[in-house]
VOVEX-745012 format. One record per residue (C-alpha): residue in three letters; x, y, z. Coordinates in steps of 0.25 Angstrom, whole numbers, padded with zeros to 4 digits, always signed. Layout:
N
ALAXYZ...
This chain:
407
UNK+0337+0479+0357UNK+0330+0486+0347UNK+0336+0485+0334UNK+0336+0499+0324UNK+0331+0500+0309UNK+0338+0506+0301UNK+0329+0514+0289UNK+0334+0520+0278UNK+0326+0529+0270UNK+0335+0523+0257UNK+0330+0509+0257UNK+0314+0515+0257UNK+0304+0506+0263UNK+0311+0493+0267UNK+0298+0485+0275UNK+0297+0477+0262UNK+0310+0472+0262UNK+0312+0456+0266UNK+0321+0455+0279UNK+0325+0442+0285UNK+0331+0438+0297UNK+0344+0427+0300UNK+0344+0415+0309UNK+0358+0414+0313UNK+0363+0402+0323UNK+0372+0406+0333UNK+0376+0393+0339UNK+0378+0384+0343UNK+0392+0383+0339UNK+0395+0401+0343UNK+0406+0402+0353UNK+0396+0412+0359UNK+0383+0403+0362UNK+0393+0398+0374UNK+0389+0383+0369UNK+0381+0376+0359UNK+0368+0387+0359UNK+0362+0387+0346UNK+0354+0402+0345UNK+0347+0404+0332UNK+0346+0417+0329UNK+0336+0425+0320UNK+0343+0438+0315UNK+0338+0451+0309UNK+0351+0457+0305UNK+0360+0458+0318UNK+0346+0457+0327UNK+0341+0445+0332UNK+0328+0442+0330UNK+0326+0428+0338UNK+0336+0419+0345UNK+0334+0405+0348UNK+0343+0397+0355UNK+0345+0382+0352UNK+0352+0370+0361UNK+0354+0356+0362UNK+0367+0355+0355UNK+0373+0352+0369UNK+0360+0343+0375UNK+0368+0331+0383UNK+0355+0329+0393UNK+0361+0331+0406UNK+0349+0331+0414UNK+0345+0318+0408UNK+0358+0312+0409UNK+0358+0314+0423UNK+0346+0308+0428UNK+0352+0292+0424UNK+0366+0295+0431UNK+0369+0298+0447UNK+0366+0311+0453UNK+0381+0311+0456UNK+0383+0308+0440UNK+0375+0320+0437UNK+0386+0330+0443UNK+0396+0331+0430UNK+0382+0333+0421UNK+0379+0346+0429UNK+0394+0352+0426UNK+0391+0349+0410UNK+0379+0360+0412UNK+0384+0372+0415UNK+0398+0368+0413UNK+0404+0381+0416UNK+0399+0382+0430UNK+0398+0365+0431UNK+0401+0367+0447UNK+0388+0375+0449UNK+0380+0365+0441UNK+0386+0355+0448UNK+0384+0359+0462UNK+0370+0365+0458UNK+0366+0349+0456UNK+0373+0343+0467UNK+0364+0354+0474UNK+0351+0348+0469UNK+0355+0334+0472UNK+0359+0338+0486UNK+0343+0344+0487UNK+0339+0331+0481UNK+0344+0324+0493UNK+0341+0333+0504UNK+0356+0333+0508UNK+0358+0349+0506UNK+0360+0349+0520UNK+0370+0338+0521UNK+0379+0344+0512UNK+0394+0350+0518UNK+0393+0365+0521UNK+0407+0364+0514UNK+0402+0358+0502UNK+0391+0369+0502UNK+0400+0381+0503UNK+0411+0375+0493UNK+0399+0371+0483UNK+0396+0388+0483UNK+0409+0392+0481UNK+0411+0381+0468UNK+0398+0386+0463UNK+0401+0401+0464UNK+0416+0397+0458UNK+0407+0392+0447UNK+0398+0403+0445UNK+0409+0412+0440UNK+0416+0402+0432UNK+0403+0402+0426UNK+0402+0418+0424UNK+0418+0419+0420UNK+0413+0410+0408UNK+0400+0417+0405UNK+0406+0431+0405UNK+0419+0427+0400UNK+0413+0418+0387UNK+0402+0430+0385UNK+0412+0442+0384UNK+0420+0435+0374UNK+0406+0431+0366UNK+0407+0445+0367UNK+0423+0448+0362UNK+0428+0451+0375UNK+0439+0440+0376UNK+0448+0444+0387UNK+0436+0443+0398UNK+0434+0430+0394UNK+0448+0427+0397UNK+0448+0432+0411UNK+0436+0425+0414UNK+0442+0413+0409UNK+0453+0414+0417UNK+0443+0415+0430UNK+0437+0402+0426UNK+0449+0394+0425UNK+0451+0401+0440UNK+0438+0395+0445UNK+0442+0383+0438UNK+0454+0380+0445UNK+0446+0381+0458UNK+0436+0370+0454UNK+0449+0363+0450UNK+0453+0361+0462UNK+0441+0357+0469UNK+0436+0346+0459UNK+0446+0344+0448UNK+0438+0349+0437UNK+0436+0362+0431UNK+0424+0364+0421UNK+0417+0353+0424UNK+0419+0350+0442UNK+0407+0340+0446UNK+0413+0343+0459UNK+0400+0344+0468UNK+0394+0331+0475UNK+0381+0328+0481UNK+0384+0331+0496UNK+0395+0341+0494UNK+0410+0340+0488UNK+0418+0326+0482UNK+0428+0332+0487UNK+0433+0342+0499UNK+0438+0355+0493UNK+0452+0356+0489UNK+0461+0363+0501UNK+0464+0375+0493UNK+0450+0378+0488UNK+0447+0391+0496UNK+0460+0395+0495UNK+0458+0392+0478UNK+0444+0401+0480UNK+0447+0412+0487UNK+0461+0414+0477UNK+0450+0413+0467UNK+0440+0423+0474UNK+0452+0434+0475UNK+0457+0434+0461UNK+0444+0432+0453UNK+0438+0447+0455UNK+0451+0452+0447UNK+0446+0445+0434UNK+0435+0448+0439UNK+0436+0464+0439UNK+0444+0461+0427UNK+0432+0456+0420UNK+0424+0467+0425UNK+0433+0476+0418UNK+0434+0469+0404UNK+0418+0469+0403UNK+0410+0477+0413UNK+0412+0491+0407UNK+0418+0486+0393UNK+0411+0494+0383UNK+0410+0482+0372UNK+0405+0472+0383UNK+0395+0482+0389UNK+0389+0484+0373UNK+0389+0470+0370UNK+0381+0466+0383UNK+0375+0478+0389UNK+0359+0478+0386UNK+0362+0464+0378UNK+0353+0451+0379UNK+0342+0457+0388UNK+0335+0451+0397UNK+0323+0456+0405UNK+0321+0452+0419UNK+0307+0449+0417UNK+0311+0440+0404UNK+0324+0432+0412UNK+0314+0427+0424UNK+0303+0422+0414UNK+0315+0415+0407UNK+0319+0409+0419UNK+0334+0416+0419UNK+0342+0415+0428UNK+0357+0419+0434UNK+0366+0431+0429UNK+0354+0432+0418UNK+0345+0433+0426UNK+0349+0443+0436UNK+0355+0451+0425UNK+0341+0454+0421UNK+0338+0460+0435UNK+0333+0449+0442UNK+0341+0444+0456UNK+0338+0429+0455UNK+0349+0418+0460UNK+0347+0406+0466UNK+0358+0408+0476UNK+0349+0417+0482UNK+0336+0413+0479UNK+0337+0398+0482UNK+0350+0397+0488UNK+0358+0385+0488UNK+0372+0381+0495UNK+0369+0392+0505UNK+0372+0402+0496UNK+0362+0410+0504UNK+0374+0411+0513UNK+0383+0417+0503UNK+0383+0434+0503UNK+0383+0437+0489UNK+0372+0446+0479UNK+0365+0442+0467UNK+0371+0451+0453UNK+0359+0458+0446UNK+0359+0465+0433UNK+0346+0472+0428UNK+0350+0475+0412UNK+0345+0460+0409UNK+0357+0462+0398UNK+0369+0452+0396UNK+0379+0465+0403UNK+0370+0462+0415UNK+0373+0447+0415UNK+0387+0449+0415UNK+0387+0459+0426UNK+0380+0449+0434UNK+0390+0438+0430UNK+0401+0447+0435UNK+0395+0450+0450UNK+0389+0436+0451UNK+0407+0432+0451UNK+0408+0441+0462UNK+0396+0436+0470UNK+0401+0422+0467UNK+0415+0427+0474UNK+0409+0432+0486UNK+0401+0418+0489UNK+0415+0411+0485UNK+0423+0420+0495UNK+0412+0417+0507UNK+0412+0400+0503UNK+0425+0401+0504UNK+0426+0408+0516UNK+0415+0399+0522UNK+0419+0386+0515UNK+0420+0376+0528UNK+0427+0363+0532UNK+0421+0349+0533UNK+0415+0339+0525UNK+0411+0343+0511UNK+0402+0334+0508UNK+0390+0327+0514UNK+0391+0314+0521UNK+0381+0307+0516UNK+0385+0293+0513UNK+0371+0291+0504UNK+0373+0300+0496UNK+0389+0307+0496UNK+0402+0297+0490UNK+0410+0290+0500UNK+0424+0297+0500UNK+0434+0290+0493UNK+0443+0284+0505UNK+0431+0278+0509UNK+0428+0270+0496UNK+0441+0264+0496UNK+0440+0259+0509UNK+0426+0257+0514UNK+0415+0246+0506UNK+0404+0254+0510UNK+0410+0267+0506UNK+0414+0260+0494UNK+0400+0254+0491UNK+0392+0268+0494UNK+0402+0275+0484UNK+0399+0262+0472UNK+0384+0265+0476UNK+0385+0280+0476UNK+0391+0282+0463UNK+0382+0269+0454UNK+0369+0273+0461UNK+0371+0287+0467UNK+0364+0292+0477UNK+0348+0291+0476UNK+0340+0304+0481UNK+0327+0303+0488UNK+0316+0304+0477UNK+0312+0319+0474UNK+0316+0331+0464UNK+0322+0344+0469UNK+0327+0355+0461UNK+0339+0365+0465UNK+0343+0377+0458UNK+0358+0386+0459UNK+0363+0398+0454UNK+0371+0393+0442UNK+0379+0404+0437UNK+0371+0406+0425UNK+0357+0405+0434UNK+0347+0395+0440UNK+0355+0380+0437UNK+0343+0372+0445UNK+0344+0356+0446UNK+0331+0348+0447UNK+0331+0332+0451UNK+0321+0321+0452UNK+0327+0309+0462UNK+0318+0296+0461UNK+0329+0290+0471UNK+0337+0284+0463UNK+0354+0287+0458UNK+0350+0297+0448UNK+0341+0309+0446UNK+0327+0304+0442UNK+0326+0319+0432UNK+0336+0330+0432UNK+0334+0343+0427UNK+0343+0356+0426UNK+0337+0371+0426UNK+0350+0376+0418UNK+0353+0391+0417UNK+0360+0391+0406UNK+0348+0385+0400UNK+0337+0394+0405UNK+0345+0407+0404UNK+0347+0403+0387UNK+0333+0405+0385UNK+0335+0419+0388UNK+0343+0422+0374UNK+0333+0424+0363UNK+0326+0435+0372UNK+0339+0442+0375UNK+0344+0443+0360UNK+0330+0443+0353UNK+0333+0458+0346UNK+0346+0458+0350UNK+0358+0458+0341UNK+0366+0446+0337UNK+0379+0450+0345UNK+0370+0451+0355UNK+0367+0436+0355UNK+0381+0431+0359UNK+0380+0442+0371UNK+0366+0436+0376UNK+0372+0422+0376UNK+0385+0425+0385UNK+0377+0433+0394UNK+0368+0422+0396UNK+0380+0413+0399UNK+0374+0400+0395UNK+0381+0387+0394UNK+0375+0377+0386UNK+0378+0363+0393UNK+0369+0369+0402UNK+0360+0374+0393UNK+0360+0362+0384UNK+0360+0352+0396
């Protein structure tokens, strides 16, 4: 954006006149830095100049604190990530372990297919958030309410299959704890037939809304060329023209199974972010529909003594089922040695796990490719120029949450 001067022939000649710009914090206690981010801000009047983002008022060391627990121990770690999609992380690292053992194969095809449909459930309980918390960063509260009011839906769903709702560690090594509850695909497709209407309702409130379109509409640019050398990805990403996801391009959990397309916007602006938001929900309903549809009987998870918990019966009943589950859970399970690295389509882009097994219990290094993390540096070149409403635009179209940011 280019800003305008304004001469007047009153004031006479006005290059010797002394300006100065502002540093302004913004964070990290504002609502809209959707977490404790920090962005130092260096103003010329309402323009900014430079915008530097600051974190590490959240650092808690996951990945460290991970590799002197089990690999099973690690699992309620991933859900304080990206909390607002904690069954996606969740399964996205059970994923890599699973690859760190070779047992990909071994695992339930029941497991597999329910696995697609949580993660899709938590992709647009993911998007209901970030659009909902960005239009009313932007004043528009009433969208944020039916969005909200979506979440709790999905919610309910996870409810049911695991107890928990924000945070499920749900997901084990080898498939499910436990078998789906009776009701789930009755629960799913209830879901699946209502959501569109809030949906279409949303669609309405903002798509063609004059004040939305103004406040988002050629905002927080992003060049296609400058989102790949920043390593970009998910809805900001494709919003800059570029039809990269990892379902497709390395896919996992037979997802190249699954009929669905791949939302592409080519503005590179925050509008264009939500537009992909909003068609990736639809997409996510169609794999949901066809998991449910294909959602099999049988076991639902891996018999694999070595590795997979002894049921519960069993424990009580049997020493060496007894014994197997005490040595399980104090030692875990010990990979062969090796390092593998496995990357998903997190809502908010390319959430990739890499592990380093020396063959004991616990993980010999962890690290996390966050794309909350990655996606933040993207920032000071959207706003650089810009105006300052515009930052608080920028930072809800990147949809960032900073327990994964500030891991």
């Amino acid at each position: 954006m280019e800003r305008i001067e304004f001469v007047s022939e009153e004031f006479g000649d006005t290059s010797s006149l002394k300006t100065e710009t502002l540093l302004l914090n913004m964070g990290p206690q504002h609502p809209s830095t959707h977490g404790v981010l920090r962005v130092l801000l260096r103003l010329d009047g309402e323009y900014v100049v430079k915008a530097t983002t600051h974190i590490g008022y959240l650092h808690r060391g996951v990945e460290k604190l991970c590799e002197h627990i089990t690999y099973q121990q690690c699992i309620p770690y991933t859900d304080r990530m990206d909390y607002v999609a904690s069954i996606c992380s969740n399964i996205g690292y059970i994923l890599t372990v699973e690859k760190l053992l070779g047992i990909q194969d071994e695992v339930p095809e029941r497991a597999k297919v329910a696995e697609v449909i949580l993660f899709e459930l938590g992709r647009i309980e993911s998007h209901l958030i970030g659009i909902g918390t960005n239009a009313l960063d932007l004043g528009a509260m009433s969208v944020f309410m039916y969005c909200f009011k979506e979440r709790e839906r999905v919610y309910d769903i996870l409810e049911i299959v695991c107890g928990a709702r924000m945070t499920t560690s749900y997901p084990r090594v080898g498939g499910l704890p436990l078998d789906l509850p009776e009701n789930f695909s009755e629960v799913v497709r209830n879901f699946i037939k209502v959501f569109p209407e809030t949906l279409n309702e949303v669609d309405k409130l903002l798509t063609r809304n004059r004040l939305w379109v103004d406040r988002t509409k050629d905002v927080a640019f992003i060049s296609a060329e400058d989102a790949i050398d920043l390593g970009l990805t998910g809805p900001v990403l494709r919003g800059s023209g570029v039809p990269y996801d990892v379902r497709k391009a390395m896919p996992y959990l037979d997802y190249e199974n699954y009929d669905f397309e791949v939302p592409v916007a080519t503005d590179g602006d925050a509008y264009s972010r939500y537009l992909c938001r909003m068609e990736e929900m639809r997409q996510s309903l169609r794999i949901i529909e066809q998991g449910i549809d294909n959602l099999p009987d049988g076991p639902y998870i891996a018999d694999l003594p070595e590795i997979v918990l002894p049921e519960k019966e069993l424990v009580y009943t049997r020493m060496e089922s007894l014994i197997r589950h005490f040595v399980l859970v104090y030692e875990g399970f010990k990979p062969p040695p090796g390092e593998v690295r496995l990357a998903v389509e997190n809502p908010k882009g390319e959430l990739s796990y890499y592990l380093v097994s020396d063959g004991s219990g616990q993980p010999y290094r962890m690290r996390v490719r966050g794309p909350s993390f990655v996606n933040l540096q993207a920032l000071s070149k959207m706003v650089e120029g810009s105006l300052l409403a515009d930052v608080i635009a920028a930072i809800g179209s990147l949809d960032i949450v900073l327990g994964e940011v500030d891991r």
